[in-house]
Every structure is written in structure tokens, then in C-alpha cells.
C-alpha positions, 0 to 999 in steps of 0.5 A: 648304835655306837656299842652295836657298831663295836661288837661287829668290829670286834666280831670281825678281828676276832673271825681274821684270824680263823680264816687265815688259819683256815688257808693255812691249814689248806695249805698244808696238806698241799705242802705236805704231799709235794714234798713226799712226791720229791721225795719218793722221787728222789729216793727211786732215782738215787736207789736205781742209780746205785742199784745200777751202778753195782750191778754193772760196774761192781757185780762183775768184778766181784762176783764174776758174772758178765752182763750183755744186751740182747741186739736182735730177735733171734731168741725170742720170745725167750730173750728179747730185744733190749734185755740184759743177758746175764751169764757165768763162765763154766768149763766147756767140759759142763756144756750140754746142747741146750744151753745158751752161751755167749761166744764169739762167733768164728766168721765175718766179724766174729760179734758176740752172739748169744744162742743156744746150743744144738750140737756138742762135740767134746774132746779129750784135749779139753776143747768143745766144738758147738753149732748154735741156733737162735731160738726164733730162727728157722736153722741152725746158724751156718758155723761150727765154732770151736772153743778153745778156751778152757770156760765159756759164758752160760746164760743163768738168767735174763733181766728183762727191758734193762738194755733199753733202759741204759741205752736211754740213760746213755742218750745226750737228753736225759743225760741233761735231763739228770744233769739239771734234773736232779738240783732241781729235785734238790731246790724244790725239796728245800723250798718246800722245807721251807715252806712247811716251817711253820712261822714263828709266833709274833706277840700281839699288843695289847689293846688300849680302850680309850 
């Protein structure tokens, strides 16, 4: 009775170990996937940002395009609102109707407006008079504007939904949200580091039979 009564001890501190072996190796994977989300996380926010901040910030200055938010509907479904217009100067004497320019409008305010051109008279002094119309408009705007200006911006291309995306950067909440957003992205990838780090093997005694 007393040998059974020890093998099932024996039994039993042998098979501890495989169980927690078991969790740990439960564990792992769990870690394992966590920490690559925080990571792919991390790396789309940082990426973005940096992408952003050469696009506007840098581009500009370096490469000489301008970059300007699409307001209202007017160019729809071509350019809609909350897009990122994205033009080039070009000497008026390039322009041809068709095109869509960026142009202070002549009247009320004189807003920038972004519409295409549906009449075009070119001089010899070298300045253009235009009338523009907005694509989902139903005339041709009610001004005829001259540019004296030796260039004028032309539309190259249209990054659709960027507008709104800085707009919503530029909103108090998830300026915070970044704010606080990003340490935390930074303490939970430690911790899980942390939490991978596989612990060091303590020696065991060696067991005394009496």
C-alpha cells in the first residue's frame, strides 16, 4: 500500500509540470498575436503620419504643387466633397476650356474656387479671361474672371476622402486620442514584450530519499 501510495505521488509531481507547460504554451500564441496587432498598428499610424506630413507639409515646397479641400458638390461626381485637390501652376497661356483650375473667384468674397473651364479668351498682353462651371452645376458660374497672373493652378489629380481625414485629425477628440492614444500603444507593446520574455530556468534540488 505504502509503494502504490508513492508511485501516485510521484505520478502526480511528474504530470505539474506538463500542465503549466500546457498554459504556457496557451499563452503564447495569445501574446504572440497581440503584440503583432500593436504592432501593424503602430506601424500604419506612424507610416500615415509620416506620409501626411510630406505630402502636405514638404511636397509643396519641394515640388511645387499646392493641395486644396473640395468644399461643396459642385464637381461632383468628379471631385466630391471632403477630396483633396491636388494642382500644378501652368502659364495661362497653356490653359484650354476643359480644364479645372483653382482660382480666386472675382466677386463677393473672392473664395477660391475649384471648377472647370468652359470659355477661354487669351490676349496678346499675355492674360486669360475665363468662365467656369461646376460640373454638377446647371450653368456656368455668373462671372467672368480675368487672370492677370502670369500661371494659374490646374487640377493633375484628386485624392479621394483625405480632406476629411484631416479635418478629423484636426478635431480636439482625437487630437487626444493621439495625444494618449500613442504611449499607450507604446506601454502595451512593452508589456507584452515583457510578457513573452520566456522566464529564466531555475535549478531544482535534488530530491532526498530518506
Amino acid at each position: 500500500m505504502t509503494a502504490t501510495l508513492l508511485r501516485s505521488a510521484i505520478t502526480t509531481d511528474a504530470a505539474a509540470p506538463e500542465s503549466g507547460a500546457g498554459s504556457s504554451r496557451q499563452r503564447g500564441p495569445v501574446a504572440k498575436v497581440l503584440r503583432a496587432v500593436v504592432n501593424v498598428i503602430a506601424t500604419v499610424v506612424m507610416v500615415a503620419a509620416v506620409a501626411g506630413f510630406l505630402f502636405l507639409a514638404v511636397g509643396p515646397r519641394v515640388l511645387g504643387y499646392q493641395t486644396s479641400t473640395m468644399l461643396t458638390g459642385s464637381m461632383s461626381p468628379l471631385i466630391n466633397p471632403g477630396d483633396v485637390v491636388v494642382t500644378v501652376p501652368v502659364p495661362v497661356s497653356d490653359l484650354k476650356i476643359g480644364d479645372i483650375i483653382t482660382y480666386h473667384i472675382p466677386v463677393q468674397d473672392q473664395r477660391v474656387e475649384t471648377h472647370r473651364i468652359v470659355k477661354l479668351d487669351l490676349n496678346s498682353q499675355g492674360t486669360a479671361t475665363v468662365q467656369t462651371k461646376g460640373d454638377a452645376n446647371n450653368g456656368p458660374d455668373p462671372w467672368t474672371a480675368t487672370l492677370a497672373t502670369p500661371t494659374v493652378d490646374r487640377e493633375i489629380f484628386t485624392i479621394p476622402h483625405l480632406g476629411n481625414a484631416i479635418r478629423a485629425l484636426r478635431d480636439p477628440i482625437a487630437l487626444k486620442v493621439l495625444m494618449y492614444g500613442a504611449p499607450a500603444a507604446l506601454v502595451v507593446m512593452l508589456l507584452v514584450s515583457i510578457w513573452r520574455k520566456k522566464p529564466e530556468n531555475t535549478p531544482t534540488e535534488p530530491n532526498h530519499s530518506a
